[in-house]
C-alpha positions as CSV (number, residue, x, y, z in Angstrom):
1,X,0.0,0.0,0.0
2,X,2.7,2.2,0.8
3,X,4.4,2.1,-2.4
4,X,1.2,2.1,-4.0
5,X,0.5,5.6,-2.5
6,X,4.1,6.8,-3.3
7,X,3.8,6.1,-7.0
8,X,0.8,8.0,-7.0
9,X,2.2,10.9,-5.6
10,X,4.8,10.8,-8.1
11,X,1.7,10.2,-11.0
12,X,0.3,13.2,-9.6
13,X,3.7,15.2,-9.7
14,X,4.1,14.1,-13.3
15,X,0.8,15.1,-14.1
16,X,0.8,18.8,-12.7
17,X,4.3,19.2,-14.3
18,X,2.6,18.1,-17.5
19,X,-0.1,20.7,-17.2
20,X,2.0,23.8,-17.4
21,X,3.7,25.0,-19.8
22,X,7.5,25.7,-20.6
23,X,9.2,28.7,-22.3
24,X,11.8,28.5,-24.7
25,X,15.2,29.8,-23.8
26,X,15.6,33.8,-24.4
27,X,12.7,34.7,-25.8
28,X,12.3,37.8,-27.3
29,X,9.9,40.4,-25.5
30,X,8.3,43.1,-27.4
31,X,6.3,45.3,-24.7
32,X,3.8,47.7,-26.7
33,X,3.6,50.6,-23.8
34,X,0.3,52.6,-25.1
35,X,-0.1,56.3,-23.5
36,X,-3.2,56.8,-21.7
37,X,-5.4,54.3,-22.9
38,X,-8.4,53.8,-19.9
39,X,-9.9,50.2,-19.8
40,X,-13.0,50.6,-22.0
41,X,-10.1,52.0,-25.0
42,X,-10.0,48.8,-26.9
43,X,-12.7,46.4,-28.4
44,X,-11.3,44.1,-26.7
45,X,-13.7,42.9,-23.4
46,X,-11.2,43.4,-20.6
47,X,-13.7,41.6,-17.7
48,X,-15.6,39.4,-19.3
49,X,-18.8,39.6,-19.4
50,X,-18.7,43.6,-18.4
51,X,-19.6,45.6,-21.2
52,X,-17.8,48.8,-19.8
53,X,-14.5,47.3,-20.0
54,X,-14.6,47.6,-23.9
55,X,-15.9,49.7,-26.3
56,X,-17.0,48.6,-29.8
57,X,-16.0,51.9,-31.6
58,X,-12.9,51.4,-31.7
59,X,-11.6,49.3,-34.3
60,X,-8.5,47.2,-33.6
61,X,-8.3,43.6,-35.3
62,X,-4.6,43.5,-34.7
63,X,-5.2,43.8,-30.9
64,X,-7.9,41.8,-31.2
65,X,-5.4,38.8,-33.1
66,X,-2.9,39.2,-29.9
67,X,-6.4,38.7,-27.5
68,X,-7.6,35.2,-28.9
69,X,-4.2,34.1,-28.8
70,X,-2.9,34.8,-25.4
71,X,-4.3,35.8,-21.9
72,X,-6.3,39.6,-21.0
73,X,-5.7,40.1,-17.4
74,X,-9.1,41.6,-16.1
75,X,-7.2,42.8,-12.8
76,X,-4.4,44.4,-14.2
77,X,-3.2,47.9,-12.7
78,X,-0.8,50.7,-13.5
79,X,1.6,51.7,-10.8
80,X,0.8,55.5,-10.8
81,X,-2.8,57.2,-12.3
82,X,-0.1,59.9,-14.6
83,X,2.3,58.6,-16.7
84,X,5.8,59.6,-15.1
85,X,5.5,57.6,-12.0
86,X,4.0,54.5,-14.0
87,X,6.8,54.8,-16.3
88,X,9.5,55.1,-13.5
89,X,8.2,52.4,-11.6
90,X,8.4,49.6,-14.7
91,X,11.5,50.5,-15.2
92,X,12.7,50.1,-11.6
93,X,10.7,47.0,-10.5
94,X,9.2,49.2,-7.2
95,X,6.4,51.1,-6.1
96,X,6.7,54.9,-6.6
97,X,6.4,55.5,-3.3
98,X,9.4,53.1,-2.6
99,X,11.1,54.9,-5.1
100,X,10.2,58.2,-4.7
101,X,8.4,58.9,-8.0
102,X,5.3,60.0,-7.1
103,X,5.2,62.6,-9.1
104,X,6.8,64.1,-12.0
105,X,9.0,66.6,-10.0
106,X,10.7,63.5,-8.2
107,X,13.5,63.2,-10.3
108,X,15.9,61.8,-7.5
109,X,14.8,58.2,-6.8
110,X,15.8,55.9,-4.0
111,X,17.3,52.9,-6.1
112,X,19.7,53.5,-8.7
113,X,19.3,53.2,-12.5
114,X,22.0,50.9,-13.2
115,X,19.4,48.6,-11.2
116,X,16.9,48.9,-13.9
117,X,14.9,46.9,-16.1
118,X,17.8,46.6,-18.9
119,X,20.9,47.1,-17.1
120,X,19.5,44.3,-15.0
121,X,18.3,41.7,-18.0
122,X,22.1,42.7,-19.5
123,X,23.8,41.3,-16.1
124,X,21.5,38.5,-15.8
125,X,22.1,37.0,-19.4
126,X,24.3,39.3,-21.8
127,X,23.4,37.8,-25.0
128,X,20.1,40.3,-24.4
129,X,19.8,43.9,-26.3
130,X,17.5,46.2,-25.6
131,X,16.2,48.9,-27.1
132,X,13.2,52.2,-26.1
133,X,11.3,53.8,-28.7
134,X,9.0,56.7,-28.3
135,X,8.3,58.5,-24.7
136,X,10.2,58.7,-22.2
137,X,9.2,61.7,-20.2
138,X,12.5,61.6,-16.9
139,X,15.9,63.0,-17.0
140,X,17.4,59.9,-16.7
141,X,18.5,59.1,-20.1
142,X,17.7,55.7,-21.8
143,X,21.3,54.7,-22.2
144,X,22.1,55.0,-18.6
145,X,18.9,52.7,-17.9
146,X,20.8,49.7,-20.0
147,X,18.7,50.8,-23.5
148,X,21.3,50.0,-26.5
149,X,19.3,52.5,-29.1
150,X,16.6,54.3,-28.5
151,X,15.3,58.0,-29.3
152,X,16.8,59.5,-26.2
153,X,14.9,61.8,-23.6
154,X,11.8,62.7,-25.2
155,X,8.4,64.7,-23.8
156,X,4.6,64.7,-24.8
157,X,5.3,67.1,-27.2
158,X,7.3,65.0,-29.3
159,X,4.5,63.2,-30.0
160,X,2.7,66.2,-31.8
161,X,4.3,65.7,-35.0
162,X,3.5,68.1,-38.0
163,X,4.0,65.1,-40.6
164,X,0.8,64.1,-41.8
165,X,2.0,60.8,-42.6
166,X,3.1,60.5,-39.1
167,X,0.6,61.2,-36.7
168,X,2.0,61.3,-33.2
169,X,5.1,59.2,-34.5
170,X,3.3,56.2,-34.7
171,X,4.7,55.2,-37.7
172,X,8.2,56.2,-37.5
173,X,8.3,54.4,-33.8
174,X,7.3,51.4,-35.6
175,X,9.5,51.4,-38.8
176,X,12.4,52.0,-36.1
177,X,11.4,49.1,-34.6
178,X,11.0,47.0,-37.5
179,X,15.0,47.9,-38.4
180,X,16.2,46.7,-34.6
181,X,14.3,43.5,-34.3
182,X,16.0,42.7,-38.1
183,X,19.1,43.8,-36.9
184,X,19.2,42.0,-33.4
185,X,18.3,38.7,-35.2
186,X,20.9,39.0,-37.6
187,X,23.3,39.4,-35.2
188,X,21.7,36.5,-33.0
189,X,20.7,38.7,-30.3
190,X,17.6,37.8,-28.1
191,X,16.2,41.2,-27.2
192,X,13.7,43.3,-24.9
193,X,12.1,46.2,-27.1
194,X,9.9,48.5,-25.8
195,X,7.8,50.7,-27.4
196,X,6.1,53.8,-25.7
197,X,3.8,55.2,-28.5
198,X,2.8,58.6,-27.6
199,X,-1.1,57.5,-28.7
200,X,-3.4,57.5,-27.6
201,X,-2.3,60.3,-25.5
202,X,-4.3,63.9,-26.0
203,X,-3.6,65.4,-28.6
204,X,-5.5,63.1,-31.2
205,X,-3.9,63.4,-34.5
206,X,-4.7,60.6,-37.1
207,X,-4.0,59.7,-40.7
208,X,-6.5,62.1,-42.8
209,X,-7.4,58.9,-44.7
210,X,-7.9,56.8,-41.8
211,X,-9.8,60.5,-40.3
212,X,-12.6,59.4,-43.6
213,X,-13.6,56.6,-41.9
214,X,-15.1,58.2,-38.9
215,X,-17.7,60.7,-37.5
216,X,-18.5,61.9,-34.4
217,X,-17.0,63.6,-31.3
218,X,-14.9,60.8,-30.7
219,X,-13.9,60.7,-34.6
220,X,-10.4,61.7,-34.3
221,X,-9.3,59.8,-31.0
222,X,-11.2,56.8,-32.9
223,X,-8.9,57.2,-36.3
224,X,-5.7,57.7,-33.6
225,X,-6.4,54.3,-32.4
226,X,-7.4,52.8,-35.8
227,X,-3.6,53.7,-36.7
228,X,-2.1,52.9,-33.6
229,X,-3.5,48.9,-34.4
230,X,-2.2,49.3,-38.1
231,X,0.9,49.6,-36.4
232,X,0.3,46.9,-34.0
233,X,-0.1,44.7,-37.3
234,X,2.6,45.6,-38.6
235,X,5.1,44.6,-35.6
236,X,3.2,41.1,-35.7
237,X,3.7,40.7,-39.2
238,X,7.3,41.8,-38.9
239,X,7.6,38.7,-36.0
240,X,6.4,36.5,-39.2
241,X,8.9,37.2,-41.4
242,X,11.7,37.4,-39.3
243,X,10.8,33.6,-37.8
244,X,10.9,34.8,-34.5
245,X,6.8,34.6,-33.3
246,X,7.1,31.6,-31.5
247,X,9.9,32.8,-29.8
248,X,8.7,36.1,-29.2
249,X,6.1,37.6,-25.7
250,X,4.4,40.3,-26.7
251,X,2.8,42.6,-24.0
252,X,0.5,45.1,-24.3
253,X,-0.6,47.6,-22.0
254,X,-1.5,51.0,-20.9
255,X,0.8,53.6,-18.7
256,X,-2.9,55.1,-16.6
257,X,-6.3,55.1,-16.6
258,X,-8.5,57.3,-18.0
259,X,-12.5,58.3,-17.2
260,X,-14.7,55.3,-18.2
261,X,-18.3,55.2,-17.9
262,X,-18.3,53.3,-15.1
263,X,-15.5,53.0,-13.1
264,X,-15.0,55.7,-10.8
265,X,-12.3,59.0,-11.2
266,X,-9.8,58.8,-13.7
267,X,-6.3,60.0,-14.9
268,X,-4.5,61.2,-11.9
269,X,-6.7,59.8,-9.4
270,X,-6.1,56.5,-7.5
271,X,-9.9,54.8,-8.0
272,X,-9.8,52.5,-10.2
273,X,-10.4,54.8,-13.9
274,X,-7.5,56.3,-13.1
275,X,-5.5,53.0,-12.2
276,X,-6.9,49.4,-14.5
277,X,-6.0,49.3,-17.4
278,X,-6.3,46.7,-20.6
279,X,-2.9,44.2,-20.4
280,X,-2.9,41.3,-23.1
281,X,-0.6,39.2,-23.2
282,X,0.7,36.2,-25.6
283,X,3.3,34.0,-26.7
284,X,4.7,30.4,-26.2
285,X,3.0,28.4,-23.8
286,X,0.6,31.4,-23.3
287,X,-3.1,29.2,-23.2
288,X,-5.0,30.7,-26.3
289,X,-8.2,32.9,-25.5
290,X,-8.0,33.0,-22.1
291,X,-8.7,35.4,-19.2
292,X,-6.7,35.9,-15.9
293,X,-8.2,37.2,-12.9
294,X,-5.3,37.3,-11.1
295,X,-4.3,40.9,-10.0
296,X,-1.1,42.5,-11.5
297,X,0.5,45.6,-12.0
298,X,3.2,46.9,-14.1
299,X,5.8,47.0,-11.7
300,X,6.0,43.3,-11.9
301,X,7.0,43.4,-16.1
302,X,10.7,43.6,-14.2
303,X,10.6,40.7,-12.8
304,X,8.8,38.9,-15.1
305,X,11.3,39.5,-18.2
306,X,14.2,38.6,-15.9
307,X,12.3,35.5,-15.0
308,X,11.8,34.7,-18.9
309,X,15.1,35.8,-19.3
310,X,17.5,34.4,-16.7
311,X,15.4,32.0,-15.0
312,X,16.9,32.0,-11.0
313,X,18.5,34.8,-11.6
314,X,18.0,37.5,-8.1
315,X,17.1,40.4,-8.9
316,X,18.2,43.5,-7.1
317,X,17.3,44.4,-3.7
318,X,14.1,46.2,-3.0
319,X,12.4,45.2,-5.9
320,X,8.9,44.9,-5.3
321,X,7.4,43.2,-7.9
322,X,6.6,39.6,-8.9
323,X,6.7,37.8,-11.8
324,X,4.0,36.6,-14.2
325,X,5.9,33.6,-15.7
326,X,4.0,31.0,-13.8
327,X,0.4,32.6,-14.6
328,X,0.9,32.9,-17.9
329,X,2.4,29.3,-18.6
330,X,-0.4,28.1,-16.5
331,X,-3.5,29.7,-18.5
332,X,-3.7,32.7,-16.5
333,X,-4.4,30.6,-13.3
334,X,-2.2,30.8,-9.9
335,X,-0.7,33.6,-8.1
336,X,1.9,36.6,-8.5
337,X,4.4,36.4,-5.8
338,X,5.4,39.5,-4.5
339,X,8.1,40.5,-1.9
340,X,5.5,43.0,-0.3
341,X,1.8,42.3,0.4
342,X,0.4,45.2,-0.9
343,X,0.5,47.2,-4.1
344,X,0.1,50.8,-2.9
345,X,-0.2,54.3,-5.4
346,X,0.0,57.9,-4.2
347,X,-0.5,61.2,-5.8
348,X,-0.8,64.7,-4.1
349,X,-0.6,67.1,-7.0
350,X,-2.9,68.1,-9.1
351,X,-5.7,66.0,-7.8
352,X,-8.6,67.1,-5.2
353,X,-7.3,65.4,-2.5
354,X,-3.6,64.5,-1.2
355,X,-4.7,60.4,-1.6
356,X,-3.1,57.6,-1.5
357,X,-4.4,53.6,-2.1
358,X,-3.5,50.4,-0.7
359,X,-4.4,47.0,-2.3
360,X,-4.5,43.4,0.1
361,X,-6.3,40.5,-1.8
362,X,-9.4,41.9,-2.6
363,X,-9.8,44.9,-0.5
364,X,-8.3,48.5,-1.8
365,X,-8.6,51.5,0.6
366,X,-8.5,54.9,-0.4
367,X,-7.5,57.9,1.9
368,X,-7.8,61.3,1.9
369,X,-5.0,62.8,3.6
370,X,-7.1,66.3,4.1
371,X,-10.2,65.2,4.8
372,X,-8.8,62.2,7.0
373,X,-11.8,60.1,4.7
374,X,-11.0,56.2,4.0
375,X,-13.0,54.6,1.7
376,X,-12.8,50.7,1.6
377,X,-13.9,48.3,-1.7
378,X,-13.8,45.0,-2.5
379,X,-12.4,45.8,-6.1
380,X,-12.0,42.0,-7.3
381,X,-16.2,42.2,-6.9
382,X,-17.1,45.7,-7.0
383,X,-14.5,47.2,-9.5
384,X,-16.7,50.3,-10.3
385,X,-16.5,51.3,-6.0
386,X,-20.0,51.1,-5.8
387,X,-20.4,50.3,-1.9
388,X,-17.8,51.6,0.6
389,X,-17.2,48.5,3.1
390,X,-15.6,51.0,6.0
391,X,-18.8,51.0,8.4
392,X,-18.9,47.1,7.9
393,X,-15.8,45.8,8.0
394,X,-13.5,49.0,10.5
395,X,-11.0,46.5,11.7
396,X,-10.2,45.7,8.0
397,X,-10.2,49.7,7.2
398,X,-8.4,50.1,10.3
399,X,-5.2,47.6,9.4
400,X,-4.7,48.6,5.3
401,X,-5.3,52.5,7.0
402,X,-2.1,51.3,9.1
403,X,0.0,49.6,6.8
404,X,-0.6,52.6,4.3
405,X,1.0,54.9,6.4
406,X,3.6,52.8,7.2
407,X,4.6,52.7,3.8
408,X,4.4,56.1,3.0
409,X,6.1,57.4,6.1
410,X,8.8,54.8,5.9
411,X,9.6,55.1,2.1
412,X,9.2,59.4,2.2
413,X,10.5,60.6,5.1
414,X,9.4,61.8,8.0
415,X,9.2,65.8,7.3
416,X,6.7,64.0,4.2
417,X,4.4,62.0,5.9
418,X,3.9,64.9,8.6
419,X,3.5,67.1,6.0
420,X,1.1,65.1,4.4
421,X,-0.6,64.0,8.4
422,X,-1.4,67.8,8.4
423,X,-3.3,67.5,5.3
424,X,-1.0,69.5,2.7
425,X,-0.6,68.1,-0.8
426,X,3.0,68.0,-2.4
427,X,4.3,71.1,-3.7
428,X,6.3,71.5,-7.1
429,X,9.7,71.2,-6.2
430,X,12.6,73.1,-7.8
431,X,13.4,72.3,-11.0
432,X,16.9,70.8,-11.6
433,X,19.3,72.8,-13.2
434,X,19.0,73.5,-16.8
435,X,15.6,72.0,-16.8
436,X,13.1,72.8,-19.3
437,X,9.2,74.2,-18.9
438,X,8.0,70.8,-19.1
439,X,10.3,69.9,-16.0
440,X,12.7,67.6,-17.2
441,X,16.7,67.9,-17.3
442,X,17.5,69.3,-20.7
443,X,20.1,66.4,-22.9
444,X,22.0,63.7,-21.8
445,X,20.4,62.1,-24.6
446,X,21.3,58.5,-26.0
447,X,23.3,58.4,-28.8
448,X,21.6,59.0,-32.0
449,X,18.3,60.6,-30.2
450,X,16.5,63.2,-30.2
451,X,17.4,66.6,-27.7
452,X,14.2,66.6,-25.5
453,X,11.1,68.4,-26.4
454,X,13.2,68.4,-29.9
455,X,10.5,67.4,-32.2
456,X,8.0,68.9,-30.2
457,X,9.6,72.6,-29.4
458,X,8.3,75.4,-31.9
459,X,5.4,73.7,-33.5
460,X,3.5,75.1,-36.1
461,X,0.3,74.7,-37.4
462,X,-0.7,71.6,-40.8
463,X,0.5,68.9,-39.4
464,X,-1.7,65.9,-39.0
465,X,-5.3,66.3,-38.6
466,X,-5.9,66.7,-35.3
């Protein structure tokens, strides 16, 4: 009986190991970064069975390709409601309020960059390149963050092109693109290329042929995305030809939220518009059609890429992230594993409210550093904050009201948190030297890129429709 039972164990082993999936060794990873694109953006259904999680007038078959072959994560989060801090968090596998970037004025972070996303997939296994196309939006150049080519500090402006055949630099972003990933495989380089298109960020500007198609008071921001997903197809059909699909992830994903019609706030603001936001994912082993209700957030791409990557490689200390691999090999079933408990966002500029949020499992409290208001949800349930759970459940409230401060006060400062305590919002710090209106650190470019604000500084009037 004995051995009976332990050869059943080890059928049962066999069996489990059988059901997941592998990856090949160094995959490529093409991570499409869209700029503020809210969770209703796409046609794609982003909870299923929730109709305000899409929205049909938008018309994007190439996104809609990646969707029924890979995984839409219908709990997927950015780490800041603006793009800045969502950007620097990615980057450096951590919170922005671990790394002091919760706002766009905090230009000096707590970790270093030579800990980031490509300097640390370089370490882990140097055969990678990597390479960042489009925005960028901090001081910190792209070639000291580990990128081998990219366009070099670039603002929202740059985006606002006055080529009407290249509407917010869609289409040269791509045909970049196109020339690395041909030029990393000839060379036999795996690589990480991310691109940070400046759609479908305000504002609109669209091909006038693609502009024919539409009508309306949406009609432009419609024809923006229409192009953006001519793009899309465009990278997927380059994968074809170069060979490299089945060896290739492709992510997609917004920086923030926007306003939906249902979910409340929006852009700048931790509820949920201004923090879920569509992620799709596909690529070997990735189950076809499928939807993951596990909660993520884009802090965790770090860890994820390295686990891809460099499987058992450690990644740096104070990383707060964890990795998707073992979701998405397992058909979006299982559980992120994180070195902290919590995902947490804050924001105290620009907003109503100095607020910051705290996520546990289900339950996400918001507070009001002013007002001295909590507001408790059970988001995996009630993601449009419908019913505020403080009243029923004030121990729960009382604990994620304690660990929030915790973090905040341990990760700012003290002079901060009391400063927030007393129900002040941040203040605009001074600039850095040689910083331009936008508030960024004028050069210190990558080779080969653009001086910041260079395409966008004295615009004039014909360009694209807009």
């Amino acid at each position: 009986m004995k051995h009976l039972k332990f050869a059943l164990l080890i059928l049962l082993a066999g069996m489990n190991a059988a059901g997941a999936a592998t990856a090949p060794a160094n995959p490529n990873i093409l991570f499409i970064f869209i700029d503020d694109q809210g969770l209703d953006g796409t046609p794609v259904e982003m909870i299923p069975g929730k109709d305000f999680s899409h929205s049909a007038s938008y018309k994007m078959p190439n996104l809609e390709r990646i969707a029924s072959q890979g995984i839409i994560f219908s709990q997927a989060y950015a780490a800041h409601p603006k793009c800045e801090g969502s950007r620097a968090a990615y980057q450096m596998g951590r919170t922005t309020v671990s790394l002091n970037a919760i706002d766009k004025w905090h230009v000096n972070w707590s970790a270093p960059v030579t800990d980031s996303i490509a300097n640390t997939l370089k370490r882990a296994n140097p055969a990678y390149r990597a390479a960042h196309f489009g925005k960028w939006q901090w001081p910190q150049t792209p070639a000291s963050m580990g990128y081998d080519a990219s366009d070099g500090i670039t603002m929202n402006e740059d985006g606002d092109t006055t080529d009407a055949n290249d509407p917010k630099q869609t289409f040269s972003i791509t045909r970049r693109a196109q020339d690395y990933m041909e030029k990393q495989v000839k060379e036999g380089h795996p690589f990480y290329l991310q691109l940070s298109y400046y759609a479908v960020h305000a504002k609109p500007q669209a091909l006038a042929a693609t502009l024919k198609n539409y009508s309306g008071a949406n009609a432009i921001q419609e024809a923006m995305t229409e192009d953006l997903d001519t793009n899309i197809g465009v990278l997927l059909k380059k994968l074809d030809q170069l060979g490299i699909t089945k060896n290739t992830y492709v992510i997609y994903m917004s920086d923030n939220g926007m306003k939906t019609a249902a979910l409340k706030g929006g852009k700048a603001l931790v509820d949920e518009g201004g923090l879920r936001v569509p992620l799709i994912v596909s690529g070997p082993g990735i189950t076809a059609k499928a939807y993951s209700n596990v909660p993520v957030i884009s802090y965790d791409m770090f860890p994820t890429v390295l686990d891809f990557a460099a499987p058992g490689f450690t990644p740096p200390k104070g990383i707060e992230g964890g990795s998707w691999k073992s979701v998405l090999l397992n058909g979006g079933k299982g559980k992120v594993d994180r070195p902290i408990d919590h995902m947490i966002w804050h924001h105290d500029v620009e907003v109503p409210h100095p607020q910051t949020a705290i996520r546990r499992d289900d339950y996400k409290l918001i507070y009001y550093w002013d007002t001295k208001e909590s507001f408790l949800y059970d988001v995996s349930n009630d993601p449009t904050e419908s019913t505020n759970l403080v009243a029923k459940q004030p121990a729960l409230a009382a604990k994620l009201l304690a660990d929030l401060k915790t973090h905040v006060r341990t990760s700012l400062g003290e002079a901060k948190f009391a400063s927030l305590e007393s129900g002040k919002g941040g203040d605009e710090p001074a600039k850095p030297a040689g910083a331009d209106a936008g508030g960024m650190a004028a050069g210190g470019m990558a080779a080969g890129g653009m001086a910041a604000g260079g395409m966008g500084a004295g615009m004039e009037a014909g360009g694209p429709t807009t």
